[in-house]
N, C-alpha and C positions, 0 to 999 in steps of 0.2 A: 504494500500500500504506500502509495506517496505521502509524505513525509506529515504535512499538514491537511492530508484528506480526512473530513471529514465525514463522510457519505458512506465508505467503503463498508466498515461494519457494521452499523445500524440497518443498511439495507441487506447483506450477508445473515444477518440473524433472519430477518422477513425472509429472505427467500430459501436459505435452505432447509432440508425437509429433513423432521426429527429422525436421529437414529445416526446424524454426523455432525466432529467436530469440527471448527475451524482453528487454526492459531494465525497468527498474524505476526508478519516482521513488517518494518518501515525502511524504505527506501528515501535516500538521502542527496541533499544539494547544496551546498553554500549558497547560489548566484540566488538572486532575486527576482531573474529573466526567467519566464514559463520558457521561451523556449531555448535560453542552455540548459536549465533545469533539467527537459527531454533530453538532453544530450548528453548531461553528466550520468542520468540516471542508469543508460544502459552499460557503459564499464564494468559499472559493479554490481551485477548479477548474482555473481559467482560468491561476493561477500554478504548479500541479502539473503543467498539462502543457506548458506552458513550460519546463520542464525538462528536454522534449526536446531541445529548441533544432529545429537540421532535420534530427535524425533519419526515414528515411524512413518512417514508420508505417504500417501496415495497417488496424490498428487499438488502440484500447485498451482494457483494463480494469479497472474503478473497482473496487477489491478490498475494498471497505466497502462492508456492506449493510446500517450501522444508521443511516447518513447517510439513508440512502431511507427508513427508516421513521419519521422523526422530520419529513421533508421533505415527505414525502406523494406519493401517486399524481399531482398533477398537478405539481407542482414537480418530477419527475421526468422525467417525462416532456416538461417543456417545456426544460429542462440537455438532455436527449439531446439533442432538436431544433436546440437553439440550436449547441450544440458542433459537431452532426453539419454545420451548414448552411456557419460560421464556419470550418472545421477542416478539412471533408473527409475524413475518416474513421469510423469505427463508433464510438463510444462504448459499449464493452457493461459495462452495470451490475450489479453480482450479483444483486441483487433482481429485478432484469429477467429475468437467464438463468436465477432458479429459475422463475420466471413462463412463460416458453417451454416452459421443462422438464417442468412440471405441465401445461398446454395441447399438448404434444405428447404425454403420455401420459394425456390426457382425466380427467383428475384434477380432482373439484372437492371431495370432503373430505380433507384431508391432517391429520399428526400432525406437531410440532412436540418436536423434540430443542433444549433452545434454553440456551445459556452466559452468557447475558446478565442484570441486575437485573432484578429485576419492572418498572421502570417502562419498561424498553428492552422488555422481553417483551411488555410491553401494546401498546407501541407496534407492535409486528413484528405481531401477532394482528389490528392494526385497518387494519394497509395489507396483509397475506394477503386480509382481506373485502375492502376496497377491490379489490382484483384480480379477485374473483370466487369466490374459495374461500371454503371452511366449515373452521376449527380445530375438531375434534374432541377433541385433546387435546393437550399440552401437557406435556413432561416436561423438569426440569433437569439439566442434566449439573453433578455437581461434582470441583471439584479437590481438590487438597492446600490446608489452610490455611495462611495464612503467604508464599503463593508469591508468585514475581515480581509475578503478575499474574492477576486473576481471569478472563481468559480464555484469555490465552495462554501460559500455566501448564498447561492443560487437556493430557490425553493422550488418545489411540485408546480408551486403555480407558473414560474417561471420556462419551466417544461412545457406545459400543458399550451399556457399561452400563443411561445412556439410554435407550436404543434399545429394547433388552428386552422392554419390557414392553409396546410397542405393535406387535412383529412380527404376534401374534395377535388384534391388534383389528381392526374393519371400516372400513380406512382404504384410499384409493385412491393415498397416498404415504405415504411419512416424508420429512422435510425437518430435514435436519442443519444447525442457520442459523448463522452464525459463519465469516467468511474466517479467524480466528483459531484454531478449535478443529480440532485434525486429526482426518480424518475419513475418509481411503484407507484405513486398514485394519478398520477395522468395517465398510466398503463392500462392500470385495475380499472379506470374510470369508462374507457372506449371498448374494453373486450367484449366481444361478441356484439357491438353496433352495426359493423360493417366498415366498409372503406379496405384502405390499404392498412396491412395488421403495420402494429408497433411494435419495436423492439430496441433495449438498449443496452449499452455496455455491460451493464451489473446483472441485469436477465439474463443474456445469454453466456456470459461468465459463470456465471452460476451453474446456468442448465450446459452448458459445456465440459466443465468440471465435474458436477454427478453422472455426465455421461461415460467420461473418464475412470470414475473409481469404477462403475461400476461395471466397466468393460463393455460400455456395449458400441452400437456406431453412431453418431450425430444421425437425425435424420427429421424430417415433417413428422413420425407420429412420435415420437417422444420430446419433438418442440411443442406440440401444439398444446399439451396440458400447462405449459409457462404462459405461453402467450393468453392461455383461459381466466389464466389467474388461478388457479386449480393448489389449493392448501396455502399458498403464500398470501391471495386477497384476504384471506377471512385472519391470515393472522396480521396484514397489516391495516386491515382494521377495526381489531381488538389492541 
């Protein structure tokens, strides 16, 4: 989890399903630039999960998904490989699990809800084509001025806001991007209305990683209980 993310395990508790634990390391930056930040972040991998020490793991998850767009589709993918070969466990990346997620629901133009600068946003837009997709459009979500932090300051509503405006455009996703920006309940809120489904960093993160432990393959029917809201709505909200 990045370093001053807030979001990461409040939503982790809501989504995941009794019967597993989570632990958490934090991932580190001196600069105060989001995007050296991205930059510094991915070096040290290797020392963030050392912080397990031997704890038994199943798997893990990189809960920064501006690291991957700043790193690129093949530095990406060559950290999972390496991690995965070294480590023996899943590395699952967020960038990766929206990736699955749009490929399990045969999505190739998707809409972008995105919390980040313009220059992080540009960057997110050119590793989605990297992937394989088409950004259609592109909307920010904003905060309060003044707050802790430009992203993790963000609320549901400021999601949800976002969102709005591209329910009724000709798009095959929305993609809510930010482990940072909460995004359960403008989720929970649209499931099963219609339109193009939603999905975001910390959903498919989640439902990526329980697909991982539990060995099975990514695919549309074991996404489709996340996207329902199916055990995670009623626990976030209670």
């Amino acid at each position: 989890t990045p370093q001053a993310n807030t979001t990461v395990e409040p939503e982790f508790a809501i989504l995941w399903p009794p019967g597993y634990a989570v632990l958490n390391a934090r991932i580190t930056s001196p600069s105060s630039s989001i995007m050296q930040r991205m930059q510094d972040y991915w070096p040290g991998t290797d020392s963030y999960l050392d912080q397990f020490g031997a704890a038994p793991l199943s798997a893990v998850a990189y809960c920064c998904t501006g690291a991957s767009y700043v790193a690129g589709r093949d530095a990406e993918d060559a950290l999972v490989e390496r991690i995965e070969a070294e480590r023996g466990y899943p590395l699952i990346m967020s960038a990766l699990a929206i990736t699955d997620a749009l490929r399990a629901l045969g999505a190739k133009h998707i809409g972008l809800v995105t919390p980040y600068p313009d220059d992080l946003t540009k960057a997110s837009i050119g590793y989605w084509e990297s992937r394989g997709f088409t950004v259609r459009d592109c909307v920010k979500a904003v905060g309060e001025a003044g707050a802790f932090h430009p992203i993790y300051s963000l609320t549901g509503a400021s999601a949800r806001n976002a969102m709005t405006p591209l329910r009724n455009k000709p798009l095959d996703a929305i993609v809510l991007l930010g482990t940072g920006m909460p995004t359960l309940a403008p989720i929970a809120e649209v499931a099963g209305q219609g339109g193009p489904p939603v999905i975001s960093c910390m959903l498919c993160l989640a439902w990526r990683t329980k697909v991982a432990v539990d060995g099975d393959t990514p695919g549309a029917e074991n996404l489709a209980p996340w996207l329902a809201g199916e055990g995670w709505a009623a626990r976030l909200a209670a």
